[in-house]
N, C-alpha and C positions, 0 to 999 in steps of 0.2 A: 731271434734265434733261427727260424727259418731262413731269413736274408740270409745268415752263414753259412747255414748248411746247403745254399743252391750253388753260394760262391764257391764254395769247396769241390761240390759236388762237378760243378764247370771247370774248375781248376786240375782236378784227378784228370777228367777227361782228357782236357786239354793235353795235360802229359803223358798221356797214352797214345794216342792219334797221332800228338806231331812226329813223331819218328816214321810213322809210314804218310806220312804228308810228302814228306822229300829228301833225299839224302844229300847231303852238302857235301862237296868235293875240297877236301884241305888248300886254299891258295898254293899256288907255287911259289918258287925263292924268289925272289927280282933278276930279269933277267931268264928266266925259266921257262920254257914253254908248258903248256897245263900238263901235254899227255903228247909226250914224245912220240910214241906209238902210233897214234894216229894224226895222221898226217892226210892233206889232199892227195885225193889220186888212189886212196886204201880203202882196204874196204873192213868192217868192225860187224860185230854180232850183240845182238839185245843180251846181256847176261840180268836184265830185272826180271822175276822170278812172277811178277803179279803185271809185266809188260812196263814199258816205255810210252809215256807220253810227249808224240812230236809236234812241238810247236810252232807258230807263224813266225816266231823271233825269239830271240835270247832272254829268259824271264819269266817267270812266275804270273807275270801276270800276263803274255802273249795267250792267244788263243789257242787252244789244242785242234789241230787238224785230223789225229786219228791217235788211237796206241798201237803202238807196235809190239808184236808177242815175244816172249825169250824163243831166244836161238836164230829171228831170224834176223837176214844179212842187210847192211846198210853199208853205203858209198859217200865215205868224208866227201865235200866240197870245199874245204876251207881249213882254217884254223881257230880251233875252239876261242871263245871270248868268257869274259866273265861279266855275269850278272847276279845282282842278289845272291851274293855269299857261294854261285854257284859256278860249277867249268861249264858251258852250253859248246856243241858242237854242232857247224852246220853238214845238215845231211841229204842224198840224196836218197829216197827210198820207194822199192817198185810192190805195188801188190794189184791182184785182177787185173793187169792189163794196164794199168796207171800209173804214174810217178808222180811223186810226190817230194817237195822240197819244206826242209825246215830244220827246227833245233832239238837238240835233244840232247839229256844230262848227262856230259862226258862219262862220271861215276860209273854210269850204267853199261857204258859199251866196252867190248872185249874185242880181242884176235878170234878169228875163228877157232870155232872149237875143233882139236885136233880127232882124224879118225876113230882113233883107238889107243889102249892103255895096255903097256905089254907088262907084266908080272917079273919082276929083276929078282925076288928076294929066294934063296935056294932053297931053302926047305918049301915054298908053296907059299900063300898068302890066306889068313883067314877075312872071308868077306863078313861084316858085322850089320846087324839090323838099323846101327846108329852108331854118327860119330862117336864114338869112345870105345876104350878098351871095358866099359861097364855095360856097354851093350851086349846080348847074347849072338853069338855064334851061329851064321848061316849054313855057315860049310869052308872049306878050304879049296883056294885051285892051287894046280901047279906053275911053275916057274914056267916061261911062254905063255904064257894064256892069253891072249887079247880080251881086254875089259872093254866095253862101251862107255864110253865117258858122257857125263849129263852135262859136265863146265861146271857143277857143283863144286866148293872148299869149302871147308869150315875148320880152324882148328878147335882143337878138343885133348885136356891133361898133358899138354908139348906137345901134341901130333898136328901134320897138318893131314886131312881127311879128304879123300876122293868119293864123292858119289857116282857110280858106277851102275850099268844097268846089264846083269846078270840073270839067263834064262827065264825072261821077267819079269826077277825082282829088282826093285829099287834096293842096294846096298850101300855099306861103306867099306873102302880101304885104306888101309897106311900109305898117301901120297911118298912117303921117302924112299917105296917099290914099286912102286911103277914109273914107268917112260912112255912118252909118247910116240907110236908111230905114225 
């Protein structure tokens, strides 16, 4: 009876943990490159929220050389590969004074995150404590306003949601009013 209840107990875990283990990037079609987007020569930004881990090569099981934190900027080398069910892209990346070369989970890197987020919608826009329209009400801007964007989305009840940083506060907005400048 105990035997069961460790295996269960190890198995629960198990399926808690592996989601924040590593995010697996959908293969591409045949013929497809992983991530059009980034390409040699570009440059991409950490969008992992808990950092990126860069590695000596394409693979779960390469050495980790350092993480890299969200937001900051990385220089493609190459064209991502696939390893272990995942997209790897090789990267160049600088911190203190050092460069650094290696891979790192396509999934995780973005375009730079744009300036600012201008306010489209004409009556004003209400900024929300959380994705949803069941979260309570921060306050309202008006139409112009430039929002600070964090590179946060989430959708939430059909919306897709902007996290936003607002006198601040950490907020949300309705991405289908705002634009980027």
């Amino acid at each position: 009876m105990r035997r069961k209840l460790v295996i269960m107990l190890v198995t629960v875990l198990a399926l808690l943990l592996a989601p924040m283990a590593v995010t697996a990037a959908t293969a591409p079609s045949p013929g497809q490159a992983p991530s059009a987007a980034l390409s040699a020569g570009t440059t991409a930004t950490v969008r992992a929220p808990a950092g990126l881990r860069l590695r000596t090569g394409p693979g779960l099981g390469r050495a980790i050389i350092l993480v890299m934190r969200f937001g900051e900027t990385v220089h493609i080398t190459g064209s991502p590969v696939w390893r272990d069910g995942i997209s790897w892209t090789p990267v160049q990346f600088h911190r203190w004074g050092r460069t650094y070369y290696g891979y790192c989970a396509t999934v995780h890197l973005g375009p730079p995150p744009v300036s600012g987020l201008r306010v489209t919608a004409w009556a004003g826009l209400r900024l929300r404590w959380g994705p949803g329209t069941w979260f309570g009400i921060y306050g309202a801007v008006p139409r112009g306003t430039i929002l600070q964007p964090t590179g946060t989305y989430q959708w939430a009840g059909g919306i897709r949601w902007a996290q936003v940083q607002y006198r601040g506060q950490f907020l949300w907005a309705a991405a289908m009013y705002l634009t980027p400048v």
